[in-house]
C-alpha positions as CSV (number, residue, x, y, z in Angstrom):
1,X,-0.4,27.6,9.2
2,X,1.3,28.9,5.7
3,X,3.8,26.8,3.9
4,X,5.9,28.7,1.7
5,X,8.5,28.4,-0.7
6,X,8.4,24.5,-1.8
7,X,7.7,23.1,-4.8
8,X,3.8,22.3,-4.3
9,X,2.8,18.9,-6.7
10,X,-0.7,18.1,-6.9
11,X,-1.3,15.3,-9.5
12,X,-5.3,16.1,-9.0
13,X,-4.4,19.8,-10.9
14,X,-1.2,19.2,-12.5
15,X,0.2,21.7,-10.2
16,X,3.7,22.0,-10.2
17,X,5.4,25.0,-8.8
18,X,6.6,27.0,-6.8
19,X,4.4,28.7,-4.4
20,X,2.7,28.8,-0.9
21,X,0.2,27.3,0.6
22,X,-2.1,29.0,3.8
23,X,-4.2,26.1,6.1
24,X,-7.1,27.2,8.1
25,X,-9.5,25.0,10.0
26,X,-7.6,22.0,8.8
27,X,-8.0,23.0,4.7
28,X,-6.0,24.1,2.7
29,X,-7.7,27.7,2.3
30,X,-5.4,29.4,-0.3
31,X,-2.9,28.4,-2.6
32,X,-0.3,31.1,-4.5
33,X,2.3,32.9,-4.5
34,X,4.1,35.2,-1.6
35,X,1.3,35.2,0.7
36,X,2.3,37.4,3.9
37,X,0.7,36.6,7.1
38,X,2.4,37.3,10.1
39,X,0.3,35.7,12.9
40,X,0.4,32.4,11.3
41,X,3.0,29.7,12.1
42,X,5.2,29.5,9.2
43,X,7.3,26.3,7.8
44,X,9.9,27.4,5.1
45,X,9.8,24.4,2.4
46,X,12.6,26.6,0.1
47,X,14.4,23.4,-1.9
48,X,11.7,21.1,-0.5
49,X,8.7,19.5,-2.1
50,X,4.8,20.1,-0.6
51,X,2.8,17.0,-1.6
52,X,-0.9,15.3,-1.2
53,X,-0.3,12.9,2.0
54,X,0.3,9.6,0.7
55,X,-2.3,7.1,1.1
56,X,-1.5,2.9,1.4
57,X,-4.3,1.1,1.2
58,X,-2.7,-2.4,2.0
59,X,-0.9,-2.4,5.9
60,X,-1.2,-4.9,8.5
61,X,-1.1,-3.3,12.1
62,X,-1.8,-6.3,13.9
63,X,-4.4,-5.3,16.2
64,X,-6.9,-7.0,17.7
65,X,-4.4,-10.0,18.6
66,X,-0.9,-9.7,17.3
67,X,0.1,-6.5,18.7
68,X,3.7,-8.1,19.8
69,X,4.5,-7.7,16.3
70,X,2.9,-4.0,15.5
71,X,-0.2,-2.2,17.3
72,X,-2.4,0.8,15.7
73,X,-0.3,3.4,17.6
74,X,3.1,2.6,16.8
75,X,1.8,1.6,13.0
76,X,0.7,4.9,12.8
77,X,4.0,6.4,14.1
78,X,5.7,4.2,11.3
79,X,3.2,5.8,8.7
80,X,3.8,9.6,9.2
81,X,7.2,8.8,9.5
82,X,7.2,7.8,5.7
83,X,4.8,10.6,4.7
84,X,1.4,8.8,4.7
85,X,-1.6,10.4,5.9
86,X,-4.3,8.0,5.3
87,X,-3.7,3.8,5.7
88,X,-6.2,1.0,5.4
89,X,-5.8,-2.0,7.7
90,X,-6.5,-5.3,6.2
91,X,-8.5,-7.9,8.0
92,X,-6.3,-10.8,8.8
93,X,-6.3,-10.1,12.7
94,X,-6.7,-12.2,15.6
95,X,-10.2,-12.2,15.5
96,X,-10.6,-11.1,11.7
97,X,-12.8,-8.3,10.8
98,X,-15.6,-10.1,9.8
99,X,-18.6,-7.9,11.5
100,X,-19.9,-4.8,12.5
101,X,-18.9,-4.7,15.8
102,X,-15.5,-5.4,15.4
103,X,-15.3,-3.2,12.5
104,X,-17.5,-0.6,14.7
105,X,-14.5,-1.4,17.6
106,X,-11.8,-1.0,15.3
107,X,-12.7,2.8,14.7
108,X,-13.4,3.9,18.0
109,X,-9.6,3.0,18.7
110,X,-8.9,4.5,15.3
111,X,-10.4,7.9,16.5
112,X,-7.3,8.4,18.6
113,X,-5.1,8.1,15.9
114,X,-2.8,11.0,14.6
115,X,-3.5,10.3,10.5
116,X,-7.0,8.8,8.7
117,X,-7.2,4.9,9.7
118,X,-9.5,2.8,7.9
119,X,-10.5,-1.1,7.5
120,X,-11.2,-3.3,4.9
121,X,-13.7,-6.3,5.9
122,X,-13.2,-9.9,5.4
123,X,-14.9,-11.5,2.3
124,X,-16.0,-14.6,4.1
125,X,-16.2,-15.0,7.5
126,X,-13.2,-15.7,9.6
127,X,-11.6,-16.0,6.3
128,X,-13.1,-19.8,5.5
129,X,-14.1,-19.0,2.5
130,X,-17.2,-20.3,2.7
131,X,-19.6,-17.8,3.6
132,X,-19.5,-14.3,2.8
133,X,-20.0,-11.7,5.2
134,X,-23.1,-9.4,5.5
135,X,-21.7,-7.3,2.9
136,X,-24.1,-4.5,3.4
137,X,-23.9,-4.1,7.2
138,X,-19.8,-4.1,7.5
139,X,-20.1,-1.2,4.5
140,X,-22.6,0.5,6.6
141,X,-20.2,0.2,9.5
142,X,-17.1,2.0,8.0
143,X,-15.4,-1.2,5.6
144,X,-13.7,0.6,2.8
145,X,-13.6,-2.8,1.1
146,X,-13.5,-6.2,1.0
147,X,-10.1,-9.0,1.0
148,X,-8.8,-11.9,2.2
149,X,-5.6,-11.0,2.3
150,X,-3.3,-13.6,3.1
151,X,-5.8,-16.8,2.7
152,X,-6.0,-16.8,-1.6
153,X,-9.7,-17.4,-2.0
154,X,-10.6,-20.7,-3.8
155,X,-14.3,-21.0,-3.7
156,X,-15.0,-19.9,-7.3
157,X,-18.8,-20.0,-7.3
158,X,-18.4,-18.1,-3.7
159,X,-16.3,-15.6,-5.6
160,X,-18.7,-14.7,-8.6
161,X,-21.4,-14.5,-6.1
162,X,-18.9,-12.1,-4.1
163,X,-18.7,-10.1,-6.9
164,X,-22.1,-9.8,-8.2
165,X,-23.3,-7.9,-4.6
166,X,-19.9,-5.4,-4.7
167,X,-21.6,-5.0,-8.2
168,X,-24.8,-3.7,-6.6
169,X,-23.0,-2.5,-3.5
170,X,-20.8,-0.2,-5.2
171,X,-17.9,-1.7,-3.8
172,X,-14.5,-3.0,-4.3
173,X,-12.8,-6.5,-3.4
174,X,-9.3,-7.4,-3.4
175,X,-7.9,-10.4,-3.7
176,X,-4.6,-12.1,-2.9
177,X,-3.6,-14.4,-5.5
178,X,-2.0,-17.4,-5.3
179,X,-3.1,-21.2,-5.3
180,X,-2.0,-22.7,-2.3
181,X,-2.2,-26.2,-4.5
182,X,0.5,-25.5,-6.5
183,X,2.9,-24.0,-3.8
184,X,5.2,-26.4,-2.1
185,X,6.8,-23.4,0.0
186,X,5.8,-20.1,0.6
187,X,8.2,-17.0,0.4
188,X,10.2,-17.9,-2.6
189,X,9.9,-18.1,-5.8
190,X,10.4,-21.8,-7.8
191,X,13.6,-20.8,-9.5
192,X,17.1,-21.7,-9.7
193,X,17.5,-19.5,-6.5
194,X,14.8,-21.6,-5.0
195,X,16.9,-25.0,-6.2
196,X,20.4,-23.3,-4.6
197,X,18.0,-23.8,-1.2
198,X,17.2,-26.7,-1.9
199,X,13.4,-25.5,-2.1
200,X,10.9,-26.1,-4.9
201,X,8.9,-22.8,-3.9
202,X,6.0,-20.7,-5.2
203,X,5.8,-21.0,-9.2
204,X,4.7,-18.1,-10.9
205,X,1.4,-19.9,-12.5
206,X,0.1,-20.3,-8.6
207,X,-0.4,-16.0,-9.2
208,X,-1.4,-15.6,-12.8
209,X,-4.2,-19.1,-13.2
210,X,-5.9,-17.1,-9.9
211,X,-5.4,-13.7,-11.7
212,X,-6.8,-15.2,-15.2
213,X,-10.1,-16.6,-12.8
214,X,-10.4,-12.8,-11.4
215,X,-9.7,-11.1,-14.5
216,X,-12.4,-13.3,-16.1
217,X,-15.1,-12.7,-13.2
218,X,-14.4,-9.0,-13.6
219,X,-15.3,-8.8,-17.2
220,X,-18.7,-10.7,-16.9
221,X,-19.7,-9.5,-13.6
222,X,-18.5,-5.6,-14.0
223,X,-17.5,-5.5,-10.5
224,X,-14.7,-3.3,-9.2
225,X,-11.8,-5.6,-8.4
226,X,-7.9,-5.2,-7.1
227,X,-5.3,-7.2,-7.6
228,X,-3.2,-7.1,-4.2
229,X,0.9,-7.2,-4.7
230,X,1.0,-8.0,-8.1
231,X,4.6,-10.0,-8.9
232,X,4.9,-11.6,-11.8
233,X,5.1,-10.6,-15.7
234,X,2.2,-12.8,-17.4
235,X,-0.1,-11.5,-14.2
236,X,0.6,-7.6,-15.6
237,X,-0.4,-9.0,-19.1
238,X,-3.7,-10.5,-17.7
239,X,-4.5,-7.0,-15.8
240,X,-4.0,-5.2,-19.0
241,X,-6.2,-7.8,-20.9
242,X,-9.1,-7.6,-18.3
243,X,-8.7,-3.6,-18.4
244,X,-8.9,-3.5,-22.7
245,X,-11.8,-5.8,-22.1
246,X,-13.7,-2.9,-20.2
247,X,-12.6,-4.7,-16.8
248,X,-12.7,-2.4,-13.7
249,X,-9.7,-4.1,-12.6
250,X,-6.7,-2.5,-10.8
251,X,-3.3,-3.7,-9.9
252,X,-1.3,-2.6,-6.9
253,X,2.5,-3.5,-6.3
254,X,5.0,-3.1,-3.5
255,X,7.7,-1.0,-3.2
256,X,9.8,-4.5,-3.0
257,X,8.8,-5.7,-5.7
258,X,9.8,-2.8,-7.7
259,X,13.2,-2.7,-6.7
260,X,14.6,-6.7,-5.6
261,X,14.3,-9.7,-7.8
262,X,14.5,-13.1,-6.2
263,X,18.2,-12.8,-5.8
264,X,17.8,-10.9,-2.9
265,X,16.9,-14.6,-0.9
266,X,20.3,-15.4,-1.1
267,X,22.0,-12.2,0.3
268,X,18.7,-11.2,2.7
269,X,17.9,-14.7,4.1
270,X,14.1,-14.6,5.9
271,X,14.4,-10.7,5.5
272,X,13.3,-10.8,1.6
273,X,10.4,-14.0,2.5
274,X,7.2,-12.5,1.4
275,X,4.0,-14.2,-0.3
276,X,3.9,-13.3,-3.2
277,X,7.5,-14.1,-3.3
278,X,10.0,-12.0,-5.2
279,X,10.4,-12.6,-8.5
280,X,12.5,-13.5,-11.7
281,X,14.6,-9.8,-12.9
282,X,11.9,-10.5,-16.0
283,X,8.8,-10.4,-13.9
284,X,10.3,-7.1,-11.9
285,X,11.2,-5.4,-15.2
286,X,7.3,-6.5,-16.9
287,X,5.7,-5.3,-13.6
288,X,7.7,-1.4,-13.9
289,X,6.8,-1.6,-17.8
290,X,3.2,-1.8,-16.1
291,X,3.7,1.0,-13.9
292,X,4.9,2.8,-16.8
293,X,2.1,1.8,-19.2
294,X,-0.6,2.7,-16.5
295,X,-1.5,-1.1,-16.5
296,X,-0.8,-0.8,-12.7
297,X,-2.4,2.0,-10.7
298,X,-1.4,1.6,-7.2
299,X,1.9,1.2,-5.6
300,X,1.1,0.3,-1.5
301,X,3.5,-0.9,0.7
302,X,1.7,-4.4,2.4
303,X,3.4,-3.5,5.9
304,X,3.7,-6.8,7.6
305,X,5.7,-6.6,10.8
306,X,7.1,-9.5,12.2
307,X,9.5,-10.1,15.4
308,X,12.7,-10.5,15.3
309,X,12.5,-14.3,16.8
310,X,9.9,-14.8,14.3
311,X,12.2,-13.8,11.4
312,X,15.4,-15.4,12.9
313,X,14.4,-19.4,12.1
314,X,14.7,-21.2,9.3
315,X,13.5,-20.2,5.8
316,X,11.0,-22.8,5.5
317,X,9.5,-22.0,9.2
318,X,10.1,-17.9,9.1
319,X,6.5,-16.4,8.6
320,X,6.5,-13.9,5.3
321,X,6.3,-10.3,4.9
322,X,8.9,-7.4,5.8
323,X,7.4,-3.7,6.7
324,X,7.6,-0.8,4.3
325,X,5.7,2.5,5.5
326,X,9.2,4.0,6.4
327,X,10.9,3.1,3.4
328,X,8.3,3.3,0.9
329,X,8.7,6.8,-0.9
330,X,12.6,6.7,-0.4
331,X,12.7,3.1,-2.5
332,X,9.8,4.1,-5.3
333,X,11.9,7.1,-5.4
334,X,15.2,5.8,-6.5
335,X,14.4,2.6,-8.9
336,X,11.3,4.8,-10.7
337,X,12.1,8.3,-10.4
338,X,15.7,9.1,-10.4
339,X,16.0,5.9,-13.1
340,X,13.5,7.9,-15.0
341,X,11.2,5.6,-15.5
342,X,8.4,7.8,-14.7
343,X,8.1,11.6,-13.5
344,X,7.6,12.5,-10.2
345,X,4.0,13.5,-10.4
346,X,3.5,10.0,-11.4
347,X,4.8,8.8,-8.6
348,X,2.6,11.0,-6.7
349,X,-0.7,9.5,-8.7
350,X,0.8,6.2,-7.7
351,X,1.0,6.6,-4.5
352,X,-1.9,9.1,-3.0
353,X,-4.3,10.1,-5.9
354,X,-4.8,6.8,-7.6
355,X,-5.3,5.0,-4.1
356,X,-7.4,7.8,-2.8
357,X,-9.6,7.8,-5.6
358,X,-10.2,3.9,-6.5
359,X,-11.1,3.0,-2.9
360,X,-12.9,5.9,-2.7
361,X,-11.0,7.8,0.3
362,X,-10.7,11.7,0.3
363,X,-7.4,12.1,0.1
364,X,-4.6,12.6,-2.8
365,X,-5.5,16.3,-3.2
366,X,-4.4,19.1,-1.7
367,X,-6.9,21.5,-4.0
368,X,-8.6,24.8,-2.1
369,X,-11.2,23.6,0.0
370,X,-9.8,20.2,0.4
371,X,-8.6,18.6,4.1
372,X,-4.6,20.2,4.2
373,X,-3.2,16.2,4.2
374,X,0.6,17.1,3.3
375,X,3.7,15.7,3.3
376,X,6.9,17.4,3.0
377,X,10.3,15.8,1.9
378,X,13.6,17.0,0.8
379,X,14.7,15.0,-2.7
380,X,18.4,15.3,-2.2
381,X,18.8,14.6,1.5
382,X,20.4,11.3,2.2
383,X,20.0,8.7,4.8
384,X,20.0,5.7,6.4
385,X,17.1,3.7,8.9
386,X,18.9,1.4,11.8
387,X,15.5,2.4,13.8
388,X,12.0,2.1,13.3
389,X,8.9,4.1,14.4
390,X,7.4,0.9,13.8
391,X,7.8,-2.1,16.6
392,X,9.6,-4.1,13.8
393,X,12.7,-4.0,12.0
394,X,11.8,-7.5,9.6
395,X,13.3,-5.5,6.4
396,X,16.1,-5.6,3.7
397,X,16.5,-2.1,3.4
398,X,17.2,-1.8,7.3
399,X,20.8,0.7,6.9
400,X,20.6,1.3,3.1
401,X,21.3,4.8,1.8
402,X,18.1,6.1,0.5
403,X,17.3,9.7,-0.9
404,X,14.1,11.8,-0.6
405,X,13.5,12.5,3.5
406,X,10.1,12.8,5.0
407,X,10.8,16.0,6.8
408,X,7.0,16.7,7.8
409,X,3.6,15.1,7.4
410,X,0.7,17.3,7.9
411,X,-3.2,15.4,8.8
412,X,-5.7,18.2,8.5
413,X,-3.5,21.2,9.4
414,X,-1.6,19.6,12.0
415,X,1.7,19.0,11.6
416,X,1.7,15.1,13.3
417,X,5.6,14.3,12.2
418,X,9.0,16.3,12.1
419,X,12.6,15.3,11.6
């Protein structure tokens, strides 16, 4: 296959030109300008740009056990729709993926797949918090890494322990953070939009006194620690204290909370419930200061699907989360690139190199030699999604005009998605 005539960005070189690029055996084999071949296929990317795939190392696809809401094949349509070539799955199935066999199950299915599928293992089993896993044995079996996403972990002498093996192991654990003690309702944030609904909510100290405990632990243990969907201002501040400390701590944030604040309740309904909840305009303009600053490393989209009965009750009995894979380049795009707020190659680091390289994926680098993981996307085309690849539609940016198309992804040579 030979790409030619798009703008190739590569964050891992600073390459940014002009220029083609030849695939063989699923690599990229060559990469300059006007290479002739005329027994290859050929895909003209004149006024297009030729990226690293991008990587999200936080979706949910549901499977085992929830696959009325999303399954691993239509997840994985959803995915190379938006450009990704390489997802992780968190654990928070129906059973969790707490043990080698289910992780050991998980890939066998995941062989199938058209784009790199991976899993993170539980922390504890069956997400209790109360005993950790075998650590060792679901790394041996293929876990990337190590969260309870969704269930905020509380057992602080658990958690230092935790820490201490991923230490020795190697190995990274994420956590979701928010005290469940000091949230009244999930999905919104205490405010005075939260007051309007006549809801008390999710205050931002449930986020940053759990971040401040994990910051803390990161420093004295030296483990290798993420922060999952980061939202609010003083938790930014903490990562950026842990990090000047000599923390290896990392922050990721969500396309949504880049771009809404917690207005967005009042116009979106159940559409814009999430945990974290959206935030204060302070906390959203603080968390793209961090982006900007480098404080946080890792935009990923935290794809939670949902059915549309689930989403169409009540606020307080809707279950959180909205998906993103499909929207997720379009939406960085616009509030961070086109509001210059950062540079495009930034955006690139954000969202495939700096993922690929802290959870220690191959990916984010489409060097000579490397697996020919590409997306290809046209900046100035405009459009709108009514339909999903994905089995859910549980979004606020469902029929919003977005720039920057996906017009091809690309998993080692193979071109798995076209408009």
């Amino acid at each position: 296959m030979l790409i030619k005539n798009g703008r190739v960005i590569n964050p891992a070189t600073n390459l940014d030109e002009v220029t083609d690029i030849l695939i063989e055996d699923g690599k990229v084999s060559k990469i300059e300008k006007n290479i002739d071949l005329d027994d290859k296929e050929i895909i003209d990317a004149k006024n297009k740009i030729v990226i690293p795939g991008l990587v999200d190392v936080h979706v949910h696809f549901r499977e085992p056990g929830q696959t009325h809401k999303e399954d691993l094949v239509t997840g994985s349509q959803s995915a190379i729709a938006g450009g990704f070539t390489t997802v992780v799955q968190m654990a928070n199935t129906s059973p969790k993926i707490d043990n080698e066999k289910i992780i050991e199950d998980f890939y066998k299915k995941a062989q199938e797949l058209p784009l790199n599928v991976y899993t993170v293992s539980a922390l504890t089993k069956n997400f209790k918090d109360t005993n950790l896993v075998d650590m060792e044995a679901n790394l041996k079996a293929g876990a990337v890494a190590f969260t309870d996403d969704g269930i905020p972990n509380r057992n602080s002498d658990l958690i230092l322990n935790a820490m201490e093996k991923a230490k020795k192991l190697n190995t990274l654990i994420s956590f979701h953070e928010e005290d469940p003690n000091l949230i009244k309702q999930n999905g919104i944030n205490h405010s005075k939009v939260s007051e309007k609904m006549n809801l008390y909510g999710s205050p931002t100290i449930a986020e940053s006194s759990f971040i401040a405990r994990d910051v803390s632990f990161a420093i004295y243990t030296g483990a290798k620690v993420c922060v999952q969907h980061i939202s609010t201002a003083l938790g930014v501040d903490l990562i950026k204290f842990g990090k000047e400390h000599g923390a290896y701590i990392y922050a990721e944030v969500t396309p949504h909370h880049i771009a809404l604040n917690d207005s967005s309740v009042l116009k979106y309904n159940t559409l814009a419930k999430m945990n974290p909840p959206l935030r204060s305009e302070k906390d959203r303009l603080r968390i793209i200061e961090g982006i900007k600053d480098g404080t946080i490393e890792i935009i990923a989209t935290d794809h939670a699907p949902h059915s549309v009965d689930e989403k169409n009750r009540e606020f307080t009995k809707a279950p959180s989360g909205i998906i993103g894979l499909e929207t997720s380049f379009s939406v960085c795009y616009q509030n961070l690139v086109k509001n210059n707020v950062i540079s495009l190659n930034k955006l690139i680091q954000l969202m495939s190199l700096n993922p690929s390289k802290i959870y220690g994926l191959e990916g984010g680098d489409i060097s000579e030699g490397k697996n020919a993981d590409i997306a290809i996307i046209d900046l100035d085309k405009e459009y709108e999604l009514n339909k999903f690849k994905s089995k859910s539609s549980n979004t606020p940016f469902k029929g919003t005009k977005l720039n920057a198309m996906v017009e091809k992804t690309i998993v080692k040579g193979k071109v798995v998605y076209s408009i």
